[in-house]
C-alpha positions as CSV (number, residue, x, y, z in Angstrom):
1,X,-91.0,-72.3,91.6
2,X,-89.2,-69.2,90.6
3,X,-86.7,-69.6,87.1
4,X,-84.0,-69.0,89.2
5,X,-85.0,-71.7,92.2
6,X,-85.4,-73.9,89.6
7,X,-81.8,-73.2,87.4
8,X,-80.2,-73.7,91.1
9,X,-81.9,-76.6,92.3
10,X,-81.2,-78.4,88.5
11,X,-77.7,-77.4,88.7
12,X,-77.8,-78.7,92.4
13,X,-79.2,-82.0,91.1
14,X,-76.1,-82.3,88.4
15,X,-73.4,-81.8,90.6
16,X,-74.6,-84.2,93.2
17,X,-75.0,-86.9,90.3
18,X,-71.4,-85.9,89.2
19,X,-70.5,-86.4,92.7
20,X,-71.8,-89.9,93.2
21,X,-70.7,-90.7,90.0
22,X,-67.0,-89.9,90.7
23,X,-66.8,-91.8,93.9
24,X,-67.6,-94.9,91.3
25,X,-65.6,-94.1,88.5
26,X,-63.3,-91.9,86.9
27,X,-64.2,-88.4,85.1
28,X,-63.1,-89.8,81.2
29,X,-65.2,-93.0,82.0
30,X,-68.4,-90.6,83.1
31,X,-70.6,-89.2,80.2
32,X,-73.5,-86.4,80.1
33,X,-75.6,-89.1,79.5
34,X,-74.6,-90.7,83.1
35,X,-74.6,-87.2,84.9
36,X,-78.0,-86.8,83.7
37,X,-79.5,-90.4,84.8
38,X,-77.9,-90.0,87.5
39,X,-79.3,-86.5,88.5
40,X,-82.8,-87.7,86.7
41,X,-83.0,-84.9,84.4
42,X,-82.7,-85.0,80.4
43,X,-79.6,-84.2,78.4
44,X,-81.4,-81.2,76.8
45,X,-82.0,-79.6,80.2
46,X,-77.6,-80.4,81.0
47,X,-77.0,-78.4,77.8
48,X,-79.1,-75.5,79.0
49,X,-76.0,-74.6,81.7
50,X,-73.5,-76.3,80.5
51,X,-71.1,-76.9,76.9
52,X,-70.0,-80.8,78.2
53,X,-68.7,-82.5,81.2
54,X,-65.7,-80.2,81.1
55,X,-67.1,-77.2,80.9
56,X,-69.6,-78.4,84.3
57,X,-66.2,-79.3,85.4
58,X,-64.7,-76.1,84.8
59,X,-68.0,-74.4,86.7
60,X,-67.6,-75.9,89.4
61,X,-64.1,-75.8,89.9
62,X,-64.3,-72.1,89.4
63,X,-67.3,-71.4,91.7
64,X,-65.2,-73.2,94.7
65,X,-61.5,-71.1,93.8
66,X,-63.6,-67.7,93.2
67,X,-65.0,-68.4,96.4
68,X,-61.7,-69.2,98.5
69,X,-60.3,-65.9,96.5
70,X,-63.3,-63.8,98.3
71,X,-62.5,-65.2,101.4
72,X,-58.9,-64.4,101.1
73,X,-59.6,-61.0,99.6
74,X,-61.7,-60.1,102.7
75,X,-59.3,-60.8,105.1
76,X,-56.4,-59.0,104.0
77,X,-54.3,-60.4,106.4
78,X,-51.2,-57.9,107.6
79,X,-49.5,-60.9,109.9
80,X,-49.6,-64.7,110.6
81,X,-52.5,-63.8,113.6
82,X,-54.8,-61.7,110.9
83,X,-54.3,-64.8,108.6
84,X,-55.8,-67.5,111.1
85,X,-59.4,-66.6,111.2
86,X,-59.4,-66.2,106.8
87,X,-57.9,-69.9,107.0
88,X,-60.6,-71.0,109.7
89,X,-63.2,-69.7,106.8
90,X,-61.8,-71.4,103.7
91,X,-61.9,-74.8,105.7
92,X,-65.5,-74.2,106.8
93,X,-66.6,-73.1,103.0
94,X,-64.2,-76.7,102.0
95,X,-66.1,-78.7,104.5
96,X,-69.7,-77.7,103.1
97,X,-68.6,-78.5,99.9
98,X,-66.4,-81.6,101.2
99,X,-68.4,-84.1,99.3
100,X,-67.8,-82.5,95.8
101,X,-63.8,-81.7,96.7
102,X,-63.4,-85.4,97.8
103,X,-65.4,-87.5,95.4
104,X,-62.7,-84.6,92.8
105,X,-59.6,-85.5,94.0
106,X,-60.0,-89.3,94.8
107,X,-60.3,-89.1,90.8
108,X,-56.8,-87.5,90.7
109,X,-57.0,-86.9,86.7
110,X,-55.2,-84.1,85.0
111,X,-57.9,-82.3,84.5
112,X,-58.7,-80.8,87.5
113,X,-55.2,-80.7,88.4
114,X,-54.5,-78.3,85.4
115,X,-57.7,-76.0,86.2
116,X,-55.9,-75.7,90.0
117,X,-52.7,-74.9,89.0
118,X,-53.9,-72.3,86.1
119,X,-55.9,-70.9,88.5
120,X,-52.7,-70.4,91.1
121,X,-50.4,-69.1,88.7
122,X,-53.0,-66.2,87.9
């Protein structure tokens, strides 16, 4: 496997133990040490990508608005009508990530809510 497979696929394996572990508790109560058990990789290999928790937070936060700012930035809507099918893709790209985005905002802590609006007042 490929250094860059293998950076993906780890990172992969960290969000999806994040996930899980945010449908079970909340983000302050969840620590590297849980991520990594959880995605069944060592704590030396979590500060390879990221600084902490946040920082992943931050990640992947920022991966899912830079992504919804593409799609919106290739659409360049000029009326309502131009605007529908930019709209149809941001839902799509939401629903492949929907298990991430849920497991977020069921947690409803300040966190993430401050990352959002930062990002919108940009």
């Amino acid at each position: 496997m490929t250094t860059q497979k293998r950076k993906t696929t780890t990172k992969s394996d960290l969000k999806g133990a994040l996930t899980r572990l945010l449908k079970e508790k909340d983000f302050e109560a969840i620590s590297v040490s849980d991520i990594t058990r959880e995605a069944g990789v060592n704590r030396g290999t979590f500060y390879l990508h990221y600084v902490d928790k946040f920082d992943m937070m931050d990640q992947l936060i920022d991966e899912i608005l830079q992504n919804i700012l593409i799609i919106l930035k290739e659409g360049n809507p000029k009326n309502k009508e131009e605007a529908c099918p930019g709209i149809v893709k941001i839902f799509e790209y939401l629903k492949e990530d929907f298990d991430f985005i849920h497991a977020m905002t069921l947690n409803r802590f300040n966190y993430t809510t401050k990352l959002i609006q930062d990002f919108l007042y940009e």
